[in-house]
C-alpha positions in Angstrom: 47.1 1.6 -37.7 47.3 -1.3 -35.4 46.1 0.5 -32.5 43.1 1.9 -34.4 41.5 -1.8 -35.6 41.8 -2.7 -31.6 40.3 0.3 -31.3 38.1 -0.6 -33.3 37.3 -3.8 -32.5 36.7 -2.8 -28.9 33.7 -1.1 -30.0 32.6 -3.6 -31.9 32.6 -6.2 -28.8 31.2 -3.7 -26.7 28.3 -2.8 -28.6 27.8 -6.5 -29.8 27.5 -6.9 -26.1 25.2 -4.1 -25.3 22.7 -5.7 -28.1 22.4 -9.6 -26.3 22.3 -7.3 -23.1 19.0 -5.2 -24.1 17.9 -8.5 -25.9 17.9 -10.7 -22.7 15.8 -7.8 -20.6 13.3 -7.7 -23.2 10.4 -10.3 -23.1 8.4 -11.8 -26.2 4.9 -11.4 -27.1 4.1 -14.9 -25.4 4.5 -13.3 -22.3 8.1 -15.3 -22.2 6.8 -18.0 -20.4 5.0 -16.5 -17.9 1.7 -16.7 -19.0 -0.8 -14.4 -19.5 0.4 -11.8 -16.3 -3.0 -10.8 -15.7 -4.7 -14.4 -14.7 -5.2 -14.6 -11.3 -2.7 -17.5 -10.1 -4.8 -21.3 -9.2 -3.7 -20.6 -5.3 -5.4 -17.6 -4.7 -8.7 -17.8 -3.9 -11.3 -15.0 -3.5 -10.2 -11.2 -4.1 -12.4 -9.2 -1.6 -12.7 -5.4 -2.5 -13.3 -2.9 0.3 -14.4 1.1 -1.0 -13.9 3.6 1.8 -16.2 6.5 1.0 -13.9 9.4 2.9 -17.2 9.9 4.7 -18.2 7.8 7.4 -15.1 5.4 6.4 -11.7 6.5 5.3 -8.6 4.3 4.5 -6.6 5.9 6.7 -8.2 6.7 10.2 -10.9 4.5 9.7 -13.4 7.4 10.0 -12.3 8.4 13.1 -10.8 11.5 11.9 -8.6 14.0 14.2 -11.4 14.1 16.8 -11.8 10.4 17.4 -8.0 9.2 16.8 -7.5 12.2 19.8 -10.2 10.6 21.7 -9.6 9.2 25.0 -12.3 6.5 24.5 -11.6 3.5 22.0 -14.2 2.7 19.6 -15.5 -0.5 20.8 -17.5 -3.2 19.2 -21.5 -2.6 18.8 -21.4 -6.4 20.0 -18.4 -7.5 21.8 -18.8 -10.8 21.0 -19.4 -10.8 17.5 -17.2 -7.6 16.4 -17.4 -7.0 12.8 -14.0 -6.7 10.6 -15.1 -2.9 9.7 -15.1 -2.7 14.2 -11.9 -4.7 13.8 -10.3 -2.1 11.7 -11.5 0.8 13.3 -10.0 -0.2 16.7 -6.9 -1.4 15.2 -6.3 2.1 13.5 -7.3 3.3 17.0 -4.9 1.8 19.0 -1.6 1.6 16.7 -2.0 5.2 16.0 -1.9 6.0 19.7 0.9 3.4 20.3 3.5 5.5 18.0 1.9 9.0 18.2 1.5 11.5 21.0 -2.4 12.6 20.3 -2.8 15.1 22.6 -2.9 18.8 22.1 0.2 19.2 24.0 2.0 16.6 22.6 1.3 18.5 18.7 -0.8 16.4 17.2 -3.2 18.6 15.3 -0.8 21.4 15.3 2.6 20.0 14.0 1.0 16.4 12.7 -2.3 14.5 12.3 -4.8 13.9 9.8 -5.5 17.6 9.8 -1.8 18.9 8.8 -1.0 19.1 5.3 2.4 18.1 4.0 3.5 21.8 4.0 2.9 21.8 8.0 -0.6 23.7 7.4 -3.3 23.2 9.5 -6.4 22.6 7.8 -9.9 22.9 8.8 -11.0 19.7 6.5 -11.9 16.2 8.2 -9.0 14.9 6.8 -10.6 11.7 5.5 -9.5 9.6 2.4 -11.6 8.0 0.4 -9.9 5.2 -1.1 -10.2 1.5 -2.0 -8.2 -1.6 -0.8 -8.0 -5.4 -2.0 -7.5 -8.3 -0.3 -6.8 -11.7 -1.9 -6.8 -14.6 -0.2 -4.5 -17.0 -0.9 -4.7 -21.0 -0.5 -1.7 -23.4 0.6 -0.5 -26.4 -1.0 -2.4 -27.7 2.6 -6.0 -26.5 1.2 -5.7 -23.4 3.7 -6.6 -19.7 3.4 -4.5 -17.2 4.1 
């Protein structure tokens, strides 16, 4: 009898703890606190939105495709001087794929990987281009800066 009500009781602490448990992970209809969680917080600043088409521009070779991430010549600047951050991103994608992947025939690229090869190790004739869309926010310091 004795070792039943301890029994007993055990489940009754246990479950009395497993309710303040799933109390304490739930949040109120206040937003506990926190605000309303979709306003954009006072330090950042302007949210930029970039759409790449799939087209001419594609989040991830930049619209370089197979063909131009291959390519022995980098996509360079219309104007050197004043490069704009779409020519920024193209050459960036340019040269960070070719520092980790091999992009030459030999090396597999367009055979074994690449743009071209789907995730079942087929290759496909597409242009292997993803449309897509990114965002930026930009965020100010306690300084006044942008980040």
């Amino acid at each position: 009898m004795q070792q039943a009500s301890i029994h007993c009781f055990s489940k009754t602490i246990l479950a009395a703890a497993a309710a303040v448990f799933v109390t304490a992970c739930g949040g109120s209809e206040s937003g506990g606190g926190n605000g309303n969680p979709n306003t954009k917080p006072a330090n950042i600043g302007v949210v930029t939105i970039k759409a790449y088409d799939g087209g001419t521009d594609d989040l991830l070779t930049a619209g370089l495709g197979k063909a131009g991430l291959a390519s022995a010549t980098a996509p360079l600047p219309a104007d050197p001087n004043a490069p704009t951050a779409a020519e920024l991103r193209r050459y960036a994608i340019y040269t960070n794929y070719r520092a980790i992947a091999d992009t030459t025939a030999g090396g597999g690229f367009g055979t074994f990987y690449g743009p071209n090869v789907d995730a079942q190790g087929n290759v496909t004739a597409g242009r292997a281009r993803s449309p897509a869309s990114s965002i930026w926010p930009c965020r100010t310091t306690a300084a006044g800066r942008r980040t």
